[in-house]
C-alpha positions in Angstrom: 32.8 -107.3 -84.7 32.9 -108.9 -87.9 31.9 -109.3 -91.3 28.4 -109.5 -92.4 27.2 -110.7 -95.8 24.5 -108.5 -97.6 23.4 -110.0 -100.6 26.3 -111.2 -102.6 28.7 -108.5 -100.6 30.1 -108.4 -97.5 30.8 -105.4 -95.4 32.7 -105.4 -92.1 31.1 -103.8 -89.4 32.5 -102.8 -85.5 29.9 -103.4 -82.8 30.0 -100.9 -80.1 28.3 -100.4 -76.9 26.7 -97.1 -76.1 25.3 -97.3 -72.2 23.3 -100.4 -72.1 22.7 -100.8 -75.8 25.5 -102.5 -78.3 24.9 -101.0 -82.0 26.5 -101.8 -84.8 29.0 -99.0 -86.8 29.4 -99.5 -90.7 33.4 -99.7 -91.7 33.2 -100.6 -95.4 33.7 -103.1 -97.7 37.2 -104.2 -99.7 40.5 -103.6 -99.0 39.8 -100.8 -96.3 37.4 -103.1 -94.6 39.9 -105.9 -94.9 43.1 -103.3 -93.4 40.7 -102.0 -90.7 39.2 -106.0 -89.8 43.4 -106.4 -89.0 44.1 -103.3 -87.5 41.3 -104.2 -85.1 42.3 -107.5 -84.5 45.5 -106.2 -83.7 44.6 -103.8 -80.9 42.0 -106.3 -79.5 45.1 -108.9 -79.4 47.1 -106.0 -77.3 44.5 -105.6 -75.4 44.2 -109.0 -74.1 48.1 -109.3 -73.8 47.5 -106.0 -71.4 44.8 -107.7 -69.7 46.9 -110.7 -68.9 49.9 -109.2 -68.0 47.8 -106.9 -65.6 46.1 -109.9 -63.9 50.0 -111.6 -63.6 51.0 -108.5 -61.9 47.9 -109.0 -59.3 48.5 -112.5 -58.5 52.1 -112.4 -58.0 51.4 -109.2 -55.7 48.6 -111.2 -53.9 51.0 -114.0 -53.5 53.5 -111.0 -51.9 50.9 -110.3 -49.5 50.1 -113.3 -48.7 53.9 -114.1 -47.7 54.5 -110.5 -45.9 51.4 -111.9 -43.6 52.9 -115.2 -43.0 56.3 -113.5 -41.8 54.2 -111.0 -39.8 52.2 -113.5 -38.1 55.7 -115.1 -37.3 57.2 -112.3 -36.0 54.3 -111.3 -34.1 55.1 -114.5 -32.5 58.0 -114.7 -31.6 57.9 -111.0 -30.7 54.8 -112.2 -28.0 57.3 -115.3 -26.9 60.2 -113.0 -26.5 58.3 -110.5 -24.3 56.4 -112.8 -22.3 59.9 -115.0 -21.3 61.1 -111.1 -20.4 58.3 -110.6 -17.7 56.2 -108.3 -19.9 51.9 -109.3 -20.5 49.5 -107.8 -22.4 46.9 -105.6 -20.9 44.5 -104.0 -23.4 46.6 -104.8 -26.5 49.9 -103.1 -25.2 52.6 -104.9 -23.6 53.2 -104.0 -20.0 56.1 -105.2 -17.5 54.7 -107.1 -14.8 54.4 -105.9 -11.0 56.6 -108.8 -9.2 55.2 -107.4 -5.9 51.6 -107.3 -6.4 51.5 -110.5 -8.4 53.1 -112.3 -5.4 51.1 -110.8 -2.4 47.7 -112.1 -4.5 49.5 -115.8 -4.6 50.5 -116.1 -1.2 46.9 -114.6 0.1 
């Protein structure tokens, strides 16, 4: 976007894509070209403010996540150490009390 000097005149022109192609759309010249330049600058200003405000919101929910795992990862933990002082082991991902009686037949064998 900006203005472009034809000549002794300058004209402010948008630049806009359309698909893969950016072309360039005529606005004016003078004082409408001048309120138009502003307004654009305006909403290109917002835009950015969105943009960064957006990408604040993602980091600080990354950072979330990133926390909620650490506490999982400590419960999970504790949870295993918990269970496991209990008489309970894991078989196939579940946790499963442990047969005293077969256990100590295979030990004294």
């Amino acid at each position: 976007m900006g203005w472009e000097r034809r000549g002794s005149s300058q004209y402010y022109y948008r630049k806009i894509r359309r698909g893969r192609r950016v072309v360039s759309e005529y606005v004016g010249s003078g004082e409408f070209a001048i309120l138009t330049a502003r307004l654009d600058e305006e909403q290109r200003a917002e835009r950015q403010d969105q943009q960064d405000a957006e990408r604040q919101r993602r980091e600080e929910a990354d950072q979330i996540d990133h926390e909620l795992a650490q506490i999982d990862d400590t419960l999970r933990s504790l949870t295993a150490a918990m269970l496991e002082q209990a008489g309970y082991h894991r078989h196939k991902g579940q946790w499963r009390k442990q047969r005293h009686g077969r256990r100590e037949s295979t030990n004294e064998g």
